[in-house]
Each structure stands twice: as structure tokens, then as C-alpha cells.
C-alpha positions as CSV (number, residue, x, y, z in Angstrom):
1,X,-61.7,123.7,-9.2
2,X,-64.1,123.8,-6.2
3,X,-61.4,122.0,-4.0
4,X,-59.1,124.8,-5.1
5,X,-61.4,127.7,-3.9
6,X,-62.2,125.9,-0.6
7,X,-58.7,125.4,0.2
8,X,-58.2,129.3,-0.1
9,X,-61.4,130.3,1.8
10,X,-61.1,128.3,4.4
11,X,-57.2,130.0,4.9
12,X,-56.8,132.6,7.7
13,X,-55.6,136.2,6.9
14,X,-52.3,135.5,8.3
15,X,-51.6,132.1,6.1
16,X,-53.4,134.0,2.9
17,X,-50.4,136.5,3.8
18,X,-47.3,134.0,4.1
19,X,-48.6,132.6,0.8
20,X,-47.7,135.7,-0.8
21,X,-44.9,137.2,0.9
22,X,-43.2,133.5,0.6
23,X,-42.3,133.8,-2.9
24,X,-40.7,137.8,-2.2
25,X,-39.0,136.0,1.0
26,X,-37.6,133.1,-1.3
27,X,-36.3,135.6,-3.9
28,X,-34.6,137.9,-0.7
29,X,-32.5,134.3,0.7
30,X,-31.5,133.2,-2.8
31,X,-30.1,136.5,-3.1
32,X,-28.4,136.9,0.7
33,X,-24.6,136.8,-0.7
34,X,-25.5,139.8,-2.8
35,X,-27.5,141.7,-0.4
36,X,-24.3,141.6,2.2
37,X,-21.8,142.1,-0.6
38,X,-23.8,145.3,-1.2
39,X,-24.4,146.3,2.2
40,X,-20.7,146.2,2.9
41,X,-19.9,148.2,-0.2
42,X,-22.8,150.7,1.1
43,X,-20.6,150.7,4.6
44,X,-17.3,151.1,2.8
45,X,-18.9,154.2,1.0
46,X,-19.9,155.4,4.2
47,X,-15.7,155.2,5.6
48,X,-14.4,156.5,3.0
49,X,-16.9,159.2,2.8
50,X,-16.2,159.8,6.3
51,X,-12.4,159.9,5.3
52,X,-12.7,162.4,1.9
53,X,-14.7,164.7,4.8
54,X,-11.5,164.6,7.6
55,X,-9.4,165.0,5.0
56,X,-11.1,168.0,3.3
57,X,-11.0,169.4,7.5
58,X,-7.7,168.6,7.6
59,X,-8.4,166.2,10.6
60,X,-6.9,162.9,11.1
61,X,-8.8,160.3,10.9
62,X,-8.6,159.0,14.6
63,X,-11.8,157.6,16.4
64,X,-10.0,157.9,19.4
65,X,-10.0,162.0,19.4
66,X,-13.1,164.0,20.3
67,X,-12.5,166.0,17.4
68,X,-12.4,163.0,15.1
69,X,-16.1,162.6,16.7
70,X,-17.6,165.8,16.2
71,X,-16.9,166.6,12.6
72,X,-19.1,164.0,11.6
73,X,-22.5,165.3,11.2
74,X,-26.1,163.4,11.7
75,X,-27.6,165.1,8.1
76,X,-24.9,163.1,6.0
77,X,-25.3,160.0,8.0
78,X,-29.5,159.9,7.4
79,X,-28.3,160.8,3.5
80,X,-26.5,156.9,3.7
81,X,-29.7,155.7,5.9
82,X,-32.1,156.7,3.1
83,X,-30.0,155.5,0.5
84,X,-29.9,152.4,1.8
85,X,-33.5,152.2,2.4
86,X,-34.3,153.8,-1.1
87,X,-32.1,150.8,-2.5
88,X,-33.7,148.3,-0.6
89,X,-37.4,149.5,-1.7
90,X,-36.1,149.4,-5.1
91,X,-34.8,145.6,-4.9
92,X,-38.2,144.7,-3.1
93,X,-40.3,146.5,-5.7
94,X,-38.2,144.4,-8.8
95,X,-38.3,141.2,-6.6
96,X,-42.2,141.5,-5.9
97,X,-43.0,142.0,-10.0
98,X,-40.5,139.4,-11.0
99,X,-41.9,136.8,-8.6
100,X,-45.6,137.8,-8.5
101,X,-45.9,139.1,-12.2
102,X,-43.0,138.0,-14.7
103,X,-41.9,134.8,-13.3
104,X,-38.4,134.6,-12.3
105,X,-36.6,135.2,-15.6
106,X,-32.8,135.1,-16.7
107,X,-31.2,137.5,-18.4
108,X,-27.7,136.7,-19.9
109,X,-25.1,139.6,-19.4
110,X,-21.4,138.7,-20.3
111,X,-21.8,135.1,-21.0
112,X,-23.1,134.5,-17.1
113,X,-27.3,133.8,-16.1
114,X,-28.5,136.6,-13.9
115,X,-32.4,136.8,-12.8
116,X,-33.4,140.9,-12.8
117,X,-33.6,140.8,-9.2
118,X,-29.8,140.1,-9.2
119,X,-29.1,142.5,-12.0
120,X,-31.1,144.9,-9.7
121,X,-28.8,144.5,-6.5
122,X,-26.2,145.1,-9.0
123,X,-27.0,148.4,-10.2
124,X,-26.7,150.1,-6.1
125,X,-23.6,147.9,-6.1
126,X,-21.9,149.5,-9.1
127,X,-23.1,153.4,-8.0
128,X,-21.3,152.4,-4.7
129,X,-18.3,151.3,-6.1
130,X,-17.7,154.3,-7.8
131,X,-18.6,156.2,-5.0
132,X,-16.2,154.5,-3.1
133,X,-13.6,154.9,-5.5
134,X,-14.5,159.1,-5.9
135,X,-14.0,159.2,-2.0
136,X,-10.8,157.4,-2.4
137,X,-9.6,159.8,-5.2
138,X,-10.2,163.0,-3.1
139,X,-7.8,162.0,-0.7
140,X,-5.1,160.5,-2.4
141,X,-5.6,162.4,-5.7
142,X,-5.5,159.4,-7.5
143,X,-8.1,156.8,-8.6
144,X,-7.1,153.3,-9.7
145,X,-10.8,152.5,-10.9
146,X,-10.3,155.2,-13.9
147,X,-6.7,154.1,-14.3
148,X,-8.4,150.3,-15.7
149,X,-11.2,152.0,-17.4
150,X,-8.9,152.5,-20.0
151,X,-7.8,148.7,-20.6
152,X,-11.5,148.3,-21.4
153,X,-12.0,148.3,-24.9
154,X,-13.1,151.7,-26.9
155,X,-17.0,151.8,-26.5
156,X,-16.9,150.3,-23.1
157,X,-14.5,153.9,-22.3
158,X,-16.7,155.9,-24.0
159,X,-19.6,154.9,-21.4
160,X,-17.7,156.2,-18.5
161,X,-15.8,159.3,-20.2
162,X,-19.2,160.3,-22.1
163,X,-16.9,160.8,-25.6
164,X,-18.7,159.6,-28.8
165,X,-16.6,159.0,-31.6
166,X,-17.7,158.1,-35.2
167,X,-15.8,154.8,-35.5
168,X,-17.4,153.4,-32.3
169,X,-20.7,152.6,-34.0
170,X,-19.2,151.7,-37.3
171,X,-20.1,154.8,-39.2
């Protein structure tokens, strides 16, 4: 036991430091594919929120054109910065208590193994999805991620359309 306390006291600040950020970092690389996946989707909400915008202007979307230019406003760009950043606090804060305080645990969702840090970059990753598809929908009046909500079965609708009926919990 004294060998263990020696070994931390005679650590500098800075080592004392990478021994606990090492385990956060660990967590972060493990999860890298994810992170991008969802910082693409986060970019792709950002396009086609740019596009629902033009299109509600009635400007073509044409980078190339000044006007293109100056119909997109600084305000709705810092909204995506700080929803990225209040994401990526939110994934930082679950990584930090499942590696510092829980342990990394699995969590089985749809017959796959998922730690709760994973399940955590998944949660940004759905909202954008939707938000993607919403943006889509405003422009083209039509959105294909509705369409295949309803070849999900009954309760799994009733989740995204908010109806409750009696025979979905079997009274």
C-alpha cells in the first residue's frame, strides 16, 4: 500500500493529470467512427438548413452568387456552433461518469452491445437526422423518413405520431 501512495506523490501535476484525462481520451478514440458520423450529420443539417432558408427566400441555392452569400446570417450559424458544442459537453460529461464512476458498461438495444457513451452520441445523431429530414421536407414537400415510419410496427408509430391507442399496451 505504501508503494502505491509513493508512486502517486512522487507524480508531477501534469502526469497526475494524463492519468485522469487518459481514460476520457480512451473512451473519445474508441468512439472516433461515431463522432465523425455525427459531425457529418450535424454538417448535413447545417446544408440543408441553409437550403429550407433559400428556398423559403425564393433564392437559388448558388454559392457562386452574392446574393446566395448574403442571405445566410451569422445568428443561425452560432445556433449550429452551440449545438455542436452543447452536444459535445454532453458526450464528455456521460464519457467522464461512465469511465471515472460506472465503469464502462453495455447496454443491449435491439439485439446489438452498446456502451452509454455510444448510446449518448446516438441520441444528437437521431435529433439530426430528423432535422435533416424536416429541412428536406420544407423544400420538396415531401419527407421519405415519415413515409417508413409507417412500416415500423404499431407502438414503434405511435412514438413518433404521439397517438395512444388501447390495444398497444394490451389493455
Amino acid at each position: 500500500m505504501k508503494s502505491v501512495l509513493l508512486f502517486f506523490s512522487n507524480l508531477s501535476k501534469l502526469k497526475k493529470l494524463a492519468l485522469l484525462v487518459s481514460p476520457i481520451l480512451t473512451l473519445l478514440l474508441s468512439m472516433k467512427t461515431a463522432l465523425i458520423g455525427l459531425s457529418i450529420l450535424i454538417l448535413l443539417d447545417l446544408l440543408t438548413g441553409i437550403r429550407k432558408n433559400l428556398h423559403q427566400k425564393g433564392i437559388s441555392f448558388n454559392p457562386l452568387k452574392k446574393q446566395f452569400w448574403k442571405s445566410i446570417k451569422s445568428y443561425l450559424l452560432r445556433q449550429t456552433w452551440r449545438k455542436t458544442y452543447e452536444y459535445g459537453i454532453g458526450i464528455v460529461v456521460v464519457i467522464i461518469f461512465e469511465s471515472l464512476v460506472f465503469g464502462v458498461t453495455s447496454v443491449e438495444v435491439m439485439d446489438k452491445s452498446f456502451t452509454i457513451s455510444e448510446l449518448a452520441v446516438v441520441i444528437p445523431a437521431i435529433i439530426e437526422t430528423w432535422s435533416i429530414f424536416e429541412n428536406l421536407e420544407e423544400v420538396s414537400k415531401n419527407n421519405v423518413l415519415k413515409r417508413l415510419i409507417t412500416l415500423l410496427p404499431q407502438g414503434v408509430q405511435n412514438l413518433f405520431t404521439g397517438e395512444k391507442k388501447e390495444d398497444d399496451y394490451g389493455i
